[in-house]
ChimeraX commands (.cxc) that place a marker at each C-alpha (Angstrom):
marker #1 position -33.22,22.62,47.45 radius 0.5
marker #1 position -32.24,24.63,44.47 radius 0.5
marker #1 position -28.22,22.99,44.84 radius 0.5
marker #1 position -30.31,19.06,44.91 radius 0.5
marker #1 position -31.77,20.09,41.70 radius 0.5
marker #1 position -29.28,21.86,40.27 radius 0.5
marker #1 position -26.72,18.68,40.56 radius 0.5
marker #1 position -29.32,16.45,39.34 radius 0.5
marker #1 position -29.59,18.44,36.26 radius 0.5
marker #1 position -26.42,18.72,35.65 radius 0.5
marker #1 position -25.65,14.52,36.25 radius 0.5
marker #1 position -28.69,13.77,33.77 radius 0.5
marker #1 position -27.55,16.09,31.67 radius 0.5
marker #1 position -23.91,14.36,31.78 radius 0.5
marker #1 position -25.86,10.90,31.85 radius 0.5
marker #1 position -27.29,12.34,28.58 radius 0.5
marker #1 position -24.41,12.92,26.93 radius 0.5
marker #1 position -22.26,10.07,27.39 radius 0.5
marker #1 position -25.64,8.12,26.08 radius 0.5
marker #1 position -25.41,10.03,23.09 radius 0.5
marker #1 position -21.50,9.38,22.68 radius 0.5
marker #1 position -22.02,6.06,23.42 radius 0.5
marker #1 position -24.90,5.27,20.56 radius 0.5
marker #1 position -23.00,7.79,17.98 radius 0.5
marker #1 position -22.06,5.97,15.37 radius 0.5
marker #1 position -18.30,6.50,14.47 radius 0.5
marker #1 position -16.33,6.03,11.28 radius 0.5
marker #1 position -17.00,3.34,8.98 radius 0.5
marker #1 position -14.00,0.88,10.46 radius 0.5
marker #1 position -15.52,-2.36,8.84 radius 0.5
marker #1 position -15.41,-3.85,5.68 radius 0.5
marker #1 position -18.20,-6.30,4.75 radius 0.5
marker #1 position -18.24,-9.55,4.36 radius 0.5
marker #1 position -16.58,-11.00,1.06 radius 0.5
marker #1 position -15.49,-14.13,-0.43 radius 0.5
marker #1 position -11.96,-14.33,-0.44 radius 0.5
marker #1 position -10.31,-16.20,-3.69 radius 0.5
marker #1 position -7.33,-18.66,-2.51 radius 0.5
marker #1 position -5.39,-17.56,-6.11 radius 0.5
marker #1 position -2.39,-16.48,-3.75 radius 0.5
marker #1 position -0.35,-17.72,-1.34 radius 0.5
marker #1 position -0.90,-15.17,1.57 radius 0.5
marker #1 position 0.68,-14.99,4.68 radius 0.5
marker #1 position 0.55,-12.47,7.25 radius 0.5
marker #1 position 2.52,-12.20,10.69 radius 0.5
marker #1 position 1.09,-8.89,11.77 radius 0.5
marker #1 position -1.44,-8.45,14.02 radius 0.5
marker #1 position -3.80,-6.70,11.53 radius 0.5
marker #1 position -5.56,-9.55,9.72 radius 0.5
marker #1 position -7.88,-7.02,7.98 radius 0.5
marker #1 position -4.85,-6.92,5.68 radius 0.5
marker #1 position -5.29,-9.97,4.19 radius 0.5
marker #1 position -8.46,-8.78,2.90 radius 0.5
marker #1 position -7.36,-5.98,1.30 radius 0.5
marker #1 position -4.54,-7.95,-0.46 radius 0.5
marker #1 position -6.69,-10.12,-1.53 radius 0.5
marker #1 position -8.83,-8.13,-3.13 radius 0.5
marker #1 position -6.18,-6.03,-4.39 radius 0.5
marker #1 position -4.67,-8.75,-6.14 radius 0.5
marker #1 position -7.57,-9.98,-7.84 radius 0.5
marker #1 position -8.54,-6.75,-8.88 radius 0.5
marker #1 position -4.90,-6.72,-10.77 radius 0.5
marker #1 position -5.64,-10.26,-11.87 radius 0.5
marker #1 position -2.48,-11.67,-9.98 radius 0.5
marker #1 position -2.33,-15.39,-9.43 radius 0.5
marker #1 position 0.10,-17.92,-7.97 radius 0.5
marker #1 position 2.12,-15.12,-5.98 radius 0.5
marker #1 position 3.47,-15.50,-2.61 radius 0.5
marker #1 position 3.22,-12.67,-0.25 radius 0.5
marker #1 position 4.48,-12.18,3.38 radius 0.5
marker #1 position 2.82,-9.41,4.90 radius 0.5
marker #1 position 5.12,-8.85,8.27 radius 0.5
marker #1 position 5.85,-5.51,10.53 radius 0.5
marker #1 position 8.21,-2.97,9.26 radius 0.5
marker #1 position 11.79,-2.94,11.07 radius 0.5
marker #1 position 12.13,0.51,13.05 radius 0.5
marker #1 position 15.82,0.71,11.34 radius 0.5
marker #1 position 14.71,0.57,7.70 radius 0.5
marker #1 position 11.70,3.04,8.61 radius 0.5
marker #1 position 14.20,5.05,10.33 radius 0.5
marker #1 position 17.00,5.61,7.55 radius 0.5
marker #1 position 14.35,5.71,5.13 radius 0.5
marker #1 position 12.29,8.77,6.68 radius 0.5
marker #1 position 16.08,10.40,7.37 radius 0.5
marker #1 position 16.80,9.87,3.63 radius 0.5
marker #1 position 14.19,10.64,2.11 radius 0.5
marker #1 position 11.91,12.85,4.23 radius 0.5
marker #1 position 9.13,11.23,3.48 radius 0.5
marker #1 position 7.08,9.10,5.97 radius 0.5
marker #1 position 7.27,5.36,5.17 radius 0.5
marker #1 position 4.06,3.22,5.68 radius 0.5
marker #1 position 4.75,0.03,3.63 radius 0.5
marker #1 position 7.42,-0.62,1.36 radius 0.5
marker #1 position 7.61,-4.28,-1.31 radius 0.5
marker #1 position 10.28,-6.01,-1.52 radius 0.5
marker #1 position 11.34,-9.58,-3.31 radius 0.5
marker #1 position 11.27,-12.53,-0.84 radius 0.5
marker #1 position 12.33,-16.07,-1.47 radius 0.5
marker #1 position 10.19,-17.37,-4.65 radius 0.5
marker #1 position 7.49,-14.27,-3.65 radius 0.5
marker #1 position 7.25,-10.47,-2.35 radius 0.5
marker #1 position 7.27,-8.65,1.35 radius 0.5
marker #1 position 5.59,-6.18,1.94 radius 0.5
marker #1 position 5.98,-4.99,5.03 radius 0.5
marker #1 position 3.68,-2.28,7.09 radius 0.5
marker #1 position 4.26,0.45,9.82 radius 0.5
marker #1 position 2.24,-0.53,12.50 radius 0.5
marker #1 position -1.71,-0.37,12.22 radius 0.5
marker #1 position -2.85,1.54,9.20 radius 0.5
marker #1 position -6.46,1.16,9.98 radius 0.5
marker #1 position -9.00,-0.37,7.79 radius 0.5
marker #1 position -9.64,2.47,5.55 radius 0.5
marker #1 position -5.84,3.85,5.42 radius 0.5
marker #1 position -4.54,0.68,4.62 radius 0.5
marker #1 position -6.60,0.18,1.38 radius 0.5
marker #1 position -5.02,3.53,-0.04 radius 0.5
marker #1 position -1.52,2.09,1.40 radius 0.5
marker #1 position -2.03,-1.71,0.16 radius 0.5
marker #1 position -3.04,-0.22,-3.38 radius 0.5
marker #1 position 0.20,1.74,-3.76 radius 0.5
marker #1 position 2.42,-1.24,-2.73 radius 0.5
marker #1 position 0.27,-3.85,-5.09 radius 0.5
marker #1 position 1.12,-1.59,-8.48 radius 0.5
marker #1 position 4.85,-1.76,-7.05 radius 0.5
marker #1 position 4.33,-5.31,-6.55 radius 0.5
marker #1 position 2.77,-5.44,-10.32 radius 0.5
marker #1 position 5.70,-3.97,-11.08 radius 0.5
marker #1 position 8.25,-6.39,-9.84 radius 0.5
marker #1 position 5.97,-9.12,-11.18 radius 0.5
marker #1 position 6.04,-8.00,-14.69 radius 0.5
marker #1 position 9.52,-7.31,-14.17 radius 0.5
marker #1 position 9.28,-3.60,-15.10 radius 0.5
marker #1 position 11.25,-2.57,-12.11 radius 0.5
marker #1 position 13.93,-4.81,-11.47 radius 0.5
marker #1 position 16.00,-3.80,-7.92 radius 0.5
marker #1 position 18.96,-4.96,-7.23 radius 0.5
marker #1 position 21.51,-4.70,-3.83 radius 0.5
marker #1 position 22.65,-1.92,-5.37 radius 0.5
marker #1 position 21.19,2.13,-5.62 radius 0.5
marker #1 position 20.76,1.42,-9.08 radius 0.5
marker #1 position 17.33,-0.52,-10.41 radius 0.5
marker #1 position 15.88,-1.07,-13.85 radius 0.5
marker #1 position 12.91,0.70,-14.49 radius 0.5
marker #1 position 11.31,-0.15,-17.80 radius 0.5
marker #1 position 14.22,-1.38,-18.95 radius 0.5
marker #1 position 16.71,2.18,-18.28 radius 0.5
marker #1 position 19.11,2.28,-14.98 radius 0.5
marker #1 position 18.43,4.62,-12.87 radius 0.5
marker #1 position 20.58,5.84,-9.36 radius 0.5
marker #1 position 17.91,6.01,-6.81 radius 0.5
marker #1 position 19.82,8.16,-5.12 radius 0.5
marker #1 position 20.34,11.03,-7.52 radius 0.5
marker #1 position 16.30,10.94,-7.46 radius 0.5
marker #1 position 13.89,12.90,-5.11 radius 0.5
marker #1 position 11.30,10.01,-3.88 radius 0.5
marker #1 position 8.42,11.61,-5.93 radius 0.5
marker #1 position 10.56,12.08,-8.93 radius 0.5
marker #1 position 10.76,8.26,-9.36 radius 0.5
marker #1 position 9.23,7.15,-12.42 radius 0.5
marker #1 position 8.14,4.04,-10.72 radius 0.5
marker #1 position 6.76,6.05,-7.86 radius 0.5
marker #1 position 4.96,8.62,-10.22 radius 0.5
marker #1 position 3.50,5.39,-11.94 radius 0.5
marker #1 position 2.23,3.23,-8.73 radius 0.5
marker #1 position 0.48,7.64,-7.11 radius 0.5
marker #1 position -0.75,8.04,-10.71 radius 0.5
marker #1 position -2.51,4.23,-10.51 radius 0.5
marker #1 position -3.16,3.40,-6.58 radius 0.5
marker #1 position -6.71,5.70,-6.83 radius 0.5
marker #1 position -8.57,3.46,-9.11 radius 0.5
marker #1 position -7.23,0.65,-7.49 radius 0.5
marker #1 position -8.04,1.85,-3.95 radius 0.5
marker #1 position -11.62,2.63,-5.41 radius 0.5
marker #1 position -11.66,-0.83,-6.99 radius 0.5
marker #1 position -11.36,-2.19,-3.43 radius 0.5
marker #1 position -13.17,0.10,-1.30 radius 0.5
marker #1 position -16.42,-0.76,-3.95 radius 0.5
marker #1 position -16.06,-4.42,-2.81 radius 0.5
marker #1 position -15.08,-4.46,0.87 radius 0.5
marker #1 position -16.53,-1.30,2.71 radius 0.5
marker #1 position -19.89,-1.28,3.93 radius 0.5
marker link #1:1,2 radius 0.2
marker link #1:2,3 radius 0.2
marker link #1:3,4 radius 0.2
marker link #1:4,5 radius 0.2
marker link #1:5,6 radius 0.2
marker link #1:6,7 radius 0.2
marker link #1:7,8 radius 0.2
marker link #1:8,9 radius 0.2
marker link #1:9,10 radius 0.2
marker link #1:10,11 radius 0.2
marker link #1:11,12 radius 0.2
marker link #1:12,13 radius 0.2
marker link #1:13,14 radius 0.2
marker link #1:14,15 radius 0.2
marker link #1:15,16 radius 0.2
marker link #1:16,17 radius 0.2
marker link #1:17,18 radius 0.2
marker link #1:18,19 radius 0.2
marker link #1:19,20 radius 0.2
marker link #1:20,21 radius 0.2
marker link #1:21,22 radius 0.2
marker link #1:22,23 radius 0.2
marker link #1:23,24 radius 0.2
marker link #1:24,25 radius 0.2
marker link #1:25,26 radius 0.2
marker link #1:26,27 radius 0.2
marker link #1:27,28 radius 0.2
marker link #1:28,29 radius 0.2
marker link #1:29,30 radius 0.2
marker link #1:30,31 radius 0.2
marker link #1:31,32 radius 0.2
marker link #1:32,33 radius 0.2
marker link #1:33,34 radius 0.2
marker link #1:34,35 radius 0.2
marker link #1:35,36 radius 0.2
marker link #1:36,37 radius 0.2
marker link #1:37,38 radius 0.2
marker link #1:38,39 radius 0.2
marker link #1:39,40 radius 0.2
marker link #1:40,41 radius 0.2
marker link #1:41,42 radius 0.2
marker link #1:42,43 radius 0.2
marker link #1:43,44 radius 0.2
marker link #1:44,45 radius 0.2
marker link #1:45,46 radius 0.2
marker link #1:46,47 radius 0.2
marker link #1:47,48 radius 0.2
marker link #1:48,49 radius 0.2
marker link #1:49,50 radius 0.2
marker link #1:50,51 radius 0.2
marker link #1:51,52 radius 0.2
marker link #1:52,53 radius 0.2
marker link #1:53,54 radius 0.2
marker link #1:54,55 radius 0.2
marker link #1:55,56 radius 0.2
marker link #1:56,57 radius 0.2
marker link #1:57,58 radius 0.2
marker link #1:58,59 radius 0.2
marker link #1:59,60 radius 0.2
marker link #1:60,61 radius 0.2
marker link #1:61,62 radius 0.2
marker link #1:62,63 radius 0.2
marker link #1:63,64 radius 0.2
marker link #1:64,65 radius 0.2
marker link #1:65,66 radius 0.2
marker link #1:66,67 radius 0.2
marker link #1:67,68 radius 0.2
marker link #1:68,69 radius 0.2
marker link #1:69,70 radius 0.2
marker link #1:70,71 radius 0.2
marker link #1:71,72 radius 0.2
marker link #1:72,73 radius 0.2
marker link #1:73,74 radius 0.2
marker link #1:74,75 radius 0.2
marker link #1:75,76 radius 0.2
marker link #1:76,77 radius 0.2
marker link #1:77,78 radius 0.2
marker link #1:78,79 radius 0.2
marker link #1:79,80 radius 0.2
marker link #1:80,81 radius 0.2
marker link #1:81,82 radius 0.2
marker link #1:82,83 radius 0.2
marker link #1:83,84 radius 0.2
marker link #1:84,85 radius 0.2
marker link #1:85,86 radius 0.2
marker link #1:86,87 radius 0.2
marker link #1:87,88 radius 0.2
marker link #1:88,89 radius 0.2
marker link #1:89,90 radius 0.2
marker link #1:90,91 radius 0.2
marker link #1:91,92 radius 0.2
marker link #1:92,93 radius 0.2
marker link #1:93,94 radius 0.2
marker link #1:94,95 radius 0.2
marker link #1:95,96 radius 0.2
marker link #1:96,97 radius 0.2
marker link #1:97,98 radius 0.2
marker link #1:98,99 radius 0.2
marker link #1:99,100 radius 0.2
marker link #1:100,101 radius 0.2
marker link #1:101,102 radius 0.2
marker link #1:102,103 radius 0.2
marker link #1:103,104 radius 0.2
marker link #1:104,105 radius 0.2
marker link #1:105,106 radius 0.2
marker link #1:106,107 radius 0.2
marker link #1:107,108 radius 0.2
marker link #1:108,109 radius 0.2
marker link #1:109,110 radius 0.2
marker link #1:110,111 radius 0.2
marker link #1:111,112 radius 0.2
marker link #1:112,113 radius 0.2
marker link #1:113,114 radius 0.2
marker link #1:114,115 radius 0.2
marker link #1:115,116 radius 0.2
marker link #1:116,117 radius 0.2
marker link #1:117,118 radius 0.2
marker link #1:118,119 radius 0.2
marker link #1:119,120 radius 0.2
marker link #1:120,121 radius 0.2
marker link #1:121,122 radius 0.2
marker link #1:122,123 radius 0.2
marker link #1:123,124 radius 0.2
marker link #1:124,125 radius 0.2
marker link #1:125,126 radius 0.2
marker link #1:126,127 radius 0.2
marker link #1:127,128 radius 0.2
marker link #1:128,129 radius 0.2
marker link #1:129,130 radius 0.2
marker link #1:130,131 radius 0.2
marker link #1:131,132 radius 0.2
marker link #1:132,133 radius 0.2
marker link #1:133,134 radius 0.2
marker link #1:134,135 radius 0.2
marker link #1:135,136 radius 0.2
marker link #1:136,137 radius 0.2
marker link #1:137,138 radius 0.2
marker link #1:138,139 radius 0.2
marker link #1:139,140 radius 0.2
marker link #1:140,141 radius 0.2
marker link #1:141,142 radius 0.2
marker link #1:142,143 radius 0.2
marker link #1:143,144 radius 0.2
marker link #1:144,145 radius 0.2
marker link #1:145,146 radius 0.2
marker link #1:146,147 radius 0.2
marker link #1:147,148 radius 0.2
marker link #1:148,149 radius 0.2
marker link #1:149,150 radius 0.2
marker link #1:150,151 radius 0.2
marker link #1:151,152 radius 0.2
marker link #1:152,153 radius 0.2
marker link #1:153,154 radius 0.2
marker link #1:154,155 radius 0.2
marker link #1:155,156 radius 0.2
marker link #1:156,157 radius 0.2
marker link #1:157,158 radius 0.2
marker link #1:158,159 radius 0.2
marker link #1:159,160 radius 0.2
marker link #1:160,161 radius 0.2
marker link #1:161,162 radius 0.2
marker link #1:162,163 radius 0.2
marker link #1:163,164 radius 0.2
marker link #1:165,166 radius 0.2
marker link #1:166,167 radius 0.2
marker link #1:167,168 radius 0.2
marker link #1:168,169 radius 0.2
marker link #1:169,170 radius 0.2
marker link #1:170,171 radius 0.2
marker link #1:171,172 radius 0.2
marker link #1:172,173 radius 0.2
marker link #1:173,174 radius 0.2
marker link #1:174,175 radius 0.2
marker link #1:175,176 radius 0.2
marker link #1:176,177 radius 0.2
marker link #1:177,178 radius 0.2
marker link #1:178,179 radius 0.2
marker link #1:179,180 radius 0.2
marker link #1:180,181 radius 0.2
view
């Protein structure tokens, strides 16, 4: 009799807890609803359409208009030589496209993740659009008007780089303020 009982306390007790996992509320993984402003030309081929939002927003925090932006997955090659290089992990990277900008992600970056992401891409993406850094096929690129050999640089040396770390936190803030609940 004392075994029945025994195993009955123990699968309530189990019961119990995967209740209690079950109604836990987890991370905030949601953002809230918003009006979205058509002042871009957006188009995204991931699978993540939460990015859209955060572009969005992004962009009108920065008080970008008319721009064209394909959001599309990251090719393993360019992550690859990049993280081999560099020694730095890659999440998104901006690049000119067409008569717009790619910027192109590494896999899912989660809702929260990719606002901090998304931010530091946008200021590079401010950057191109005000023509302050101006890249080329080359390792050299224009930034604020002086050449510089991106590969005589450490990644975090980059002025451009030092500029979009120094900025991305008030911009990520800007958009976490409107989008997460």
């Amino acid at each position: 009799m004392k075994k029945i009982l025994l195993i009955l306390a123990a699968v309530l007790l189990l019961g119990a807890l995967i209740w209690w996992v079950i109604k836990t509320p987890g991370p905030v993984t949601s953002y809230k609803q918003v009006v979205l402003l058509e002042q871009n030309d957006l188009i995204n081929t991931t699978e993540y359409a939460y990015l859209d939002t955060v572009l969005n927003i992004g962009m009108n925090e920065l008080g970008m208009k008319e721009i064209r932006v394909l959001v599309q997955p990251m090719q393993d090659r360019i992550r690859d030589k990049f993280e081999e290089s560099e020694g730095v992990e890659l999440k998104a990277y901006v690049a000119g496209w067409m008569d717009g900008y790619t910027i192109c992600v590494n896999g899912d970056l989660g809702h929260v993740q990719a606002i901090d992401v998304i931010a530091h891409e946008l200021i590079h993406l401010e950057q191109y659009y005000r023509q302050e850094l101006i890249v080329g096929d080359s390792p050299v690129v224009l930034w604020m008007g002086q050449r510089y050999d991106v590969l005589g640089i450490p990644y975090a040396e980059r002025p451009w780089e030092r500029d979009a770390f120094s900025r991305q936190r008030d911009l990520a803030s800007r958009i976490r303020a409107r989008i997460l609940e």
